[in-house]
Every structure is written in C-alpha cells, then in structure tokens.
C-alpha positions as CSV (number, residue, x, y, z in Angstrom):
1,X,-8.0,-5.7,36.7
2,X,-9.1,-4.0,33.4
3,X,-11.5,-5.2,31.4
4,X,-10.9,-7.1,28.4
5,X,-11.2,-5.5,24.7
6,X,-12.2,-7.2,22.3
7,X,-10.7,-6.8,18.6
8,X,-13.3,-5.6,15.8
9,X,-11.8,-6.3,12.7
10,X,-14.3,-4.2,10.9
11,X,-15.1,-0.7,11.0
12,X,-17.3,2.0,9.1
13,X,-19.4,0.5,6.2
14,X,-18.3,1.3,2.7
15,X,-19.7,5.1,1.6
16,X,-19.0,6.4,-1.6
17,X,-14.5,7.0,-2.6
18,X,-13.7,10.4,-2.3
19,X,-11.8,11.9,-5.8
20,X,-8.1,10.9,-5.6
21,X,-5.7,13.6,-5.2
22,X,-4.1,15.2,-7.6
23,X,-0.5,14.3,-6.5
24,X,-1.3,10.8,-5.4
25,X,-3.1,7.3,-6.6
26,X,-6.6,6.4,-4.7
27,X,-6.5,2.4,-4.3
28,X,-8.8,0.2,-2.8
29,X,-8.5,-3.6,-2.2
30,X,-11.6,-5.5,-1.5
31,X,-12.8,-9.1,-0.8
32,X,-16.6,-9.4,-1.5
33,X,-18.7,-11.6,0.3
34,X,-20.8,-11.6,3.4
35,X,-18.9,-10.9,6.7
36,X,-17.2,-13.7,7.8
37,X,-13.8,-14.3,10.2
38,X,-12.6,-17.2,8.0
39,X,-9.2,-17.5,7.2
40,X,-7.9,-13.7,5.9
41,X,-6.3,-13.0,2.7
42,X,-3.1,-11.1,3.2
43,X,-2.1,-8.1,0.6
44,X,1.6,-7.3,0.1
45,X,2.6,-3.5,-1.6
46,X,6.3,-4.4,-3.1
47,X,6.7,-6.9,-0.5
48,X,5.6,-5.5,2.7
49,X,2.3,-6.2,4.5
50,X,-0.2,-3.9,4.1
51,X,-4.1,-5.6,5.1
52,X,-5.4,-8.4,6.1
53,X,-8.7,-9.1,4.1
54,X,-11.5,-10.9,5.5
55,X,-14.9,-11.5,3.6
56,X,-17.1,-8.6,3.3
57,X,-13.7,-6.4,4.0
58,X,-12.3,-3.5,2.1
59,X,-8.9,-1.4,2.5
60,X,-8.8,2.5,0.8
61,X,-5.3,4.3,0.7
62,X,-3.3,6.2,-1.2
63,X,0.2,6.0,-2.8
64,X,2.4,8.0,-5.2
65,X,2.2,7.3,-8.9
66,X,4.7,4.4,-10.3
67,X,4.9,1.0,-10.6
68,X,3.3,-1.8,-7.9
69,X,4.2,-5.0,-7.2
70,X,0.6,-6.8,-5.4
71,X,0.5,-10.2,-3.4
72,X,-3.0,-11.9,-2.1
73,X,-2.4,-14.7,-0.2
74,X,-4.7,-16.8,1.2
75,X,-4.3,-18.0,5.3
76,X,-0.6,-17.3,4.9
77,X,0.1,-17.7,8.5
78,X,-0.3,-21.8,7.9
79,X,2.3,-20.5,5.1
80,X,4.6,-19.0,7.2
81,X,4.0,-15.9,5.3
82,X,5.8,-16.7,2.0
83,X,2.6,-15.5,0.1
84,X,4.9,-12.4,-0.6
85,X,7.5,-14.7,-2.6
86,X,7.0,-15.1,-6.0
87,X,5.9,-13.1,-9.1
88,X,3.0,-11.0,-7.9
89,X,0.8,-9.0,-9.8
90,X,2.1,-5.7,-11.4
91,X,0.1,-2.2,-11.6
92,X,1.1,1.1,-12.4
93,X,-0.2,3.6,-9.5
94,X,-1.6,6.9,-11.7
95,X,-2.0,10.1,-9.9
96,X,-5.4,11.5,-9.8
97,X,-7.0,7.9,-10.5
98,X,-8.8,5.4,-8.1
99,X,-7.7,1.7,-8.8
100,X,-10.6,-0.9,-7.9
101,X,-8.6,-4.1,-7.2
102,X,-11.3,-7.0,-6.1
103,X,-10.0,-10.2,-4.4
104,X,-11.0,-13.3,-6.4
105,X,-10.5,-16.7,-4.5
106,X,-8.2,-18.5,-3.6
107,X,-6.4,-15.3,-3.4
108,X,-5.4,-13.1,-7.2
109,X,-6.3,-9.5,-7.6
110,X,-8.3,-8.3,-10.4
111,X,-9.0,-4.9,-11.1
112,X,-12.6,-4.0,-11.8
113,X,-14.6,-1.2,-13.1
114,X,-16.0,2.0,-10.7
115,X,-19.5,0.9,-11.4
116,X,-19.1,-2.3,-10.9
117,X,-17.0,-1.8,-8.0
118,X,-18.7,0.4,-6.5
119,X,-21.9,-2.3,-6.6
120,X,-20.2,-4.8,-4.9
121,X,-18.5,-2.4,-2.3
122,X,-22.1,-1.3,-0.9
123,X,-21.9,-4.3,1.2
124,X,-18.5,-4.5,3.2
125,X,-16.7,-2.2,6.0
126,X,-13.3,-1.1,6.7
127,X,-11.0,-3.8,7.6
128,X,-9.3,-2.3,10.8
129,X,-7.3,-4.9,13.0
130,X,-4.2,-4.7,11.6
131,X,-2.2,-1.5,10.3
132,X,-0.2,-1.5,7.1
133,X,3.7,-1.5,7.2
134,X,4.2,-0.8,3.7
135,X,6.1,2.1,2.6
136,X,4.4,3.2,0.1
137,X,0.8,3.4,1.6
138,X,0.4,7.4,2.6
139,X,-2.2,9.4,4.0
140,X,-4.3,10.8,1.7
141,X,-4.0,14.6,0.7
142,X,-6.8,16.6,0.8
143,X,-8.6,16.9,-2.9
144,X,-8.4,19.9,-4.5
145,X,-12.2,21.7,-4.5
146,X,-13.8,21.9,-7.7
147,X,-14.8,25.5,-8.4
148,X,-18.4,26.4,-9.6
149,X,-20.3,29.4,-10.2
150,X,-24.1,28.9,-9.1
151,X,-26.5,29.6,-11.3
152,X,-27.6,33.4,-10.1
153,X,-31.3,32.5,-10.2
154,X,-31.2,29.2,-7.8
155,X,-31.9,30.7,-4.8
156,X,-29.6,29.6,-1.7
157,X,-31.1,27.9,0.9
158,X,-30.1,29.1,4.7
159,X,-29.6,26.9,7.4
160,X,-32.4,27.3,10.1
161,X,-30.1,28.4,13.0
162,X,-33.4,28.5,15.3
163,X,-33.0,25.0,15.8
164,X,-30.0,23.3,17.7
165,X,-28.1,20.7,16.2
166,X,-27.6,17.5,16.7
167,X,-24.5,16.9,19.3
168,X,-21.8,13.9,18.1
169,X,-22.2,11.1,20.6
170,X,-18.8,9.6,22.4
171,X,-18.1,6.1,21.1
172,X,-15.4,4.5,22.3
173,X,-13.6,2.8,19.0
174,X,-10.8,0.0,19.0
175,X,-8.0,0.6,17.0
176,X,-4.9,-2.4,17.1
177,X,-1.1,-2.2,16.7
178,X,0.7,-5.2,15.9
179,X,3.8,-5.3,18.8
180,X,5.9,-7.0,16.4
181,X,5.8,-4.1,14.1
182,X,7.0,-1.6,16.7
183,X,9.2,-3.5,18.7
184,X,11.8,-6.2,18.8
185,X,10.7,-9.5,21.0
186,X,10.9,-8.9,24.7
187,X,11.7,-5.3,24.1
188,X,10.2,-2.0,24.5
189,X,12.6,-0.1,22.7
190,X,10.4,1.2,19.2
191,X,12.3,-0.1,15.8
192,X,13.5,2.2,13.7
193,X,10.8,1.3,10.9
194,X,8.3,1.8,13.2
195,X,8.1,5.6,13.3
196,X,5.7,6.1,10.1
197,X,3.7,3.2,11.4
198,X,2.4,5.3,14.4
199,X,2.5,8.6,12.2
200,X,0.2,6.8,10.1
201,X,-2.0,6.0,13.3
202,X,-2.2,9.7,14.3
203,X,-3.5,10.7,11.2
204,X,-5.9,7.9,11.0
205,X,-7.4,9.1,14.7
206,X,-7.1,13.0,13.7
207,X,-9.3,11.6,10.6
208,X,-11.7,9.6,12.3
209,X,-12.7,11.8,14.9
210,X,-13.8,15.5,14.9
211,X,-12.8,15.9,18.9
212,X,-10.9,13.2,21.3
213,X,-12.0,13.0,24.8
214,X,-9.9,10.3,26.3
215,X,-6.9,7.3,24.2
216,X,-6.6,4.4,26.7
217,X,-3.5,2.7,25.5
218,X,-3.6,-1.2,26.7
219,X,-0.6,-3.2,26.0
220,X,-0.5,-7.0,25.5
221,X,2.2,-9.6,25.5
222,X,1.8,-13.2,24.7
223,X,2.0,-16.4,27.4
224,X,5.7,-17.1,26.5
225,X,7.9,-15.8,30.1
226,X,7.3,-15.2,33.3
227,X,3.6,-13.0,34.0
228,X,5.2,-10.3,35.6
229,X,7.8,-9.8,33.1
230,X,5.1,-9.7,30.9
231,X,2.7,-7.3,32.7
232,X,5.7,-4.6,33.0
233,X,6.9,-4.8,29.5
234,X,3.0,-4.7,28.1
235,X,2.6,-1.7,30.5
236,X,6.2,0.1,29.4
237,X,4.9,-0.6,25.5
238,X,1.9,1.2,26.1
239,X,3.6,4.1,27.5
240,X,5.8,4.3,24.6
241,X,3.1,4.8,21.9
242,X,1.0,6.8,24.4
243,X,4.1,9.1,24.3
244,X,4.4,9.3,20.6
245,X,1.0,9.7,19.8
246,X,1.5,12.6,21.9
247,X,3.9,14.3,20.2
248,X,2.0,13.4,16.7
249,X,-0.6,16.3,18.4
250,X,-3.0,14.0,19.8
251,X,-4.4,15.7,23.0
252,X,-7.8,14.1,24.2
253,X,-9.3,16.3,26.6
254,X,-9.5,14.2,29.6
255,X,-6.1,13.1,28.9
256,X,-4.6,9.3,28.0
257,X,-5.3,6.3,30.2
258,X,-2.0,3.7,29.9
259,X,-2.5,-0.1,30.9
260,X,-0.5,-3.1,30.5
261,X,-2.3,-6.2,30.9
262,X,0.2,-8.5,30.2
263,X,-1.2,-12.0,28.5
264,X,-4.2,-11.8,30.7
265,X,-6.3,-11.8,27.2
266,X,-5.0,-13.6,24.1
267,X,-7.1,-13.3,21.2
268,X,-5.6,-16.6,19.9
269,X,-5.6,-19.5,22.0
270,X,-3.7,-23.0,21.9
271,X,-0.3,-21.9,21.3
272,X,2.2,-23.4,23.0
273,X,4.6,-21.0,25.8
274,X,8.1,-22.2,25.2
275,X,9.8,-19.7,23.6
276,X,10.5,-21.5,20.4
277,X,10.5,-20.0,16.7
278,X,6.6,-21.8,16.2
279,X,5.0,-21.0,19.5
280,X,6.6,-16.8,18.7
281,X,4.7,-17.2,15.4
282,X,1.5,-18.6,16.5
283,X,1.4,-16.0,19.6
284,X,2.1,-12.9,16.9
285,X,-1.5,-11.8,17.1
286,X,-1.7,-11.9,20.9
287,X,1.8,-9.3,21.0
288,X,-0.4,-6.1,20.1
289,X,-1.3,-2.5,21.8
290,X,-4.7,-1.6,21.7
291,X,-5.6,2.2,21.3
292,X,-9.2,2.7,22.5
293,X,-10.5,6.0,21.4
294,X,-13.4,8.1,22.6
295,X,-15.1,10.9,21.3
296,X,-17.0,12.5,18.9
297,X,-16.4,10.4,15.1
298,X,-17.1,12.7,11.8
C-alpha cells in the first residue's frame, strides 16, 4: 500500500508582490494572524469559490480590469456554503494596480494600504489546499521590464564563474485538487468546467519549479460505496489528470507515478457512509487528487 500524504495547507512564506501587469489587476486576499487550522474563511470572485483562508494565510492572483463582486465567509461549510448569497462587497479590478484586500473577522474584506499591507503580510504563506474555480482568476502575465541605462561610471560586477554553484535540491511538494471540481459523483468523466481548473494547475507547477523530476498523481474517494469501487474509480481519476497535465506540457523526467488509494486516508473523519445529501457534503474534502511534485523549486 502507498503511503499516506498528508495535506499542507500552506506553502511559500510571503516575499515581496511582484508589479502587476500591464494588461491585468494584481490582487491579494489575506487573513493576518498566526498560523492556525481553525475554521477557514471562504472568498467568493462573482460567486464562485476562489480560496479558502486560514489564519496566517494569503492568496495572490490576477484578473482583468472591471468590476468584482467579493464574499468572505466564515466556516461556511456549517453554512452549507451560502456565504456567497447576498450583497458582497464591490471593487473595481484596475489594470496595472495591486489591490491589498485584508480579512477582518468574522469574515468582511477591507482593502488596505501597500505599506501597511505589506507589514502585515511578512508573516503568513501561500494558502495552497484548495485551487480556485473562479473564472475570472488568471495566470499572471509576465511584467513588462523597466528599461534603464546604467550610469557609465558604475562599474559592473562579473559573476565569479571559478566557483560552482549551488545545485537546487528535489523536494517533493503537495499540491490538492478538489474531485468535486473536476468530476461529477461516482464518475471519472472530467466536467466540462473543469478544463481551466487543471490549466490553471499546469501553470502553477511550470511556475513553481525550474525542472520536474517525477508527478505522482494519488487519487482519493470518500467512505460512501463499496472499497473496491472506490479504489478503481480513485485510480481511473488519477489517470485522467495525469493525462491532462500531460498534454498541458508537463514532462517530469523520470516520468508520472499514478495511484488510486481509494478511502484508505480521509483527511476528515466522522462522516457518516450512507450516501445521503449530508454525509456527500461532509466527505467533500476527502473526494480530492493529490499531485506530488518533485524537483528543483525556483
């Protein structure tokens, strides 16, 4: 049997924004705070689910220019997810501008200053567990480089290429699909939506890392059915986005490892396995595919 992953819902600590692009928005969403795995705070983009926010956690993406509707909800599982209903909170995404929206409790958005901001970002990390599924989150586009003419008397300083440099080290790195995102329940067949989810995934990796030496793709079903139904259709999943992270240009060089492990590790315990609308909900987190990634990280 395989061993078990655990899911890290943080990643990288905060470093300094990069400019926003000229054709798109720079926003970041951020709950201050030390870490903690309390109850999350969900944000919705125009209705759709984008991050869930955990103390000390931060989300960066960008977006075209226009007009925003924002939702933070607190622990809106217990809420059936309704925090999206309702008014929200209205912004107007500018091209070439990074938006600072800070998370106040029990769960509004206020945007704050860069300096500021950037004060009370030092001390949080990426919020990685969950991947956004809202439409108008893209990759960012590479900023355009500012031109300068060095001063003629500054004298450049060479690399000393006498010395070797300092190889990357392989880390293995956990990254998490939500199944329920990609597929319908029981099935294996991807959703139409689900296309620029993974898109968005292959950029993420081709971002993160500088060279990929091996993907293991491990997929997981929850306790509701019979275990071997469920240890072929986690293992057919896993297959699926192993196949289209392929075709997104992903080529590790020792090639892709696919598992299905079936509900052999839940991350959330105590729900009940009759297949009822409840016990579906409470199992959501325990339908996912895990993408395990090593190599060398930029």
């Amino acid at each position: 049997m395989a061993q078990s992953t655990t899911i890290e819902p943080f990643g990288s600590r905060y470093a300094l924004a990069a400019a926003a692009p000229s054709q798109q928005a720079r926003i970041i969403v951020y709950r201050p705070g030390p870490y903690a795995k309390a109850e999350p705070v969900n944000i919705y983009l125009n209705g759709r689910y984008h991050a869930s926010l955990l103390q000390g956690g931060y989300s960066e993406f960008c977006a075209l220019p226009g007009p925003v509707v924002l939702h933070a909800a607190l622990a809106d599982a217990q809420k059936r997810h309704t925090g999206k209903q309702g008014a929200g909170q209205s912004w107007n995404f500018q091209s070439g501008k990074t938006l600072f929206l800070k998370v106040q409790e029990p769960g509004r958005l206020a945007e704050v200053a860069s300096e500021q901001a950037q004060r009370e970002l030092s001390g949080t990390a990426q919020q990685i567990h969950t991947l956004s599924r809202a439409p108008v989150v893209q990759v960012c586009q590479e900023s355009e480089p500012v031109l300068a003419q060095a001063p003629a008397l500054i004298p450049v300083e060479r690399p000393d290429l006498s010395r070797p440099s300092t190889p990357k080290v392989s880390v293995p790195r956990l990254y998490a699909l939500e199944s329920d995102a990609l597929f319908e329940f029981g099935k294996s067949e991807l959703r139409a939506s689900s296309y620029n989810a993974i898109e968005v995934m292959a950029q993420r990796l081709k971002r993160d890392f500088i060279g990929v030496e091996r993907i293991r793709v491990v997929g997981h079903t929850d306790a509701i059915g019979q275990p071997k139904s469920n240890a072929k259709l986690s293992l057919e999943r896993a297959k699926v986005v192993a196949q289209q992270l392929q075709e997104r240009g992903l080529k590790p060089s020792k090639g892709f490892k696919i598992e299905g492990e079936g509900a052999a590790h839940l991350v959330k315990l105590r729900c009940g396995n009759k297949p009822t609308p409840e016990n579906k909900l409470c199992h959501a987190p325990n339908r996912r595919v895990d993408i395990v990634v090593t190599g060398a990280s930029r």
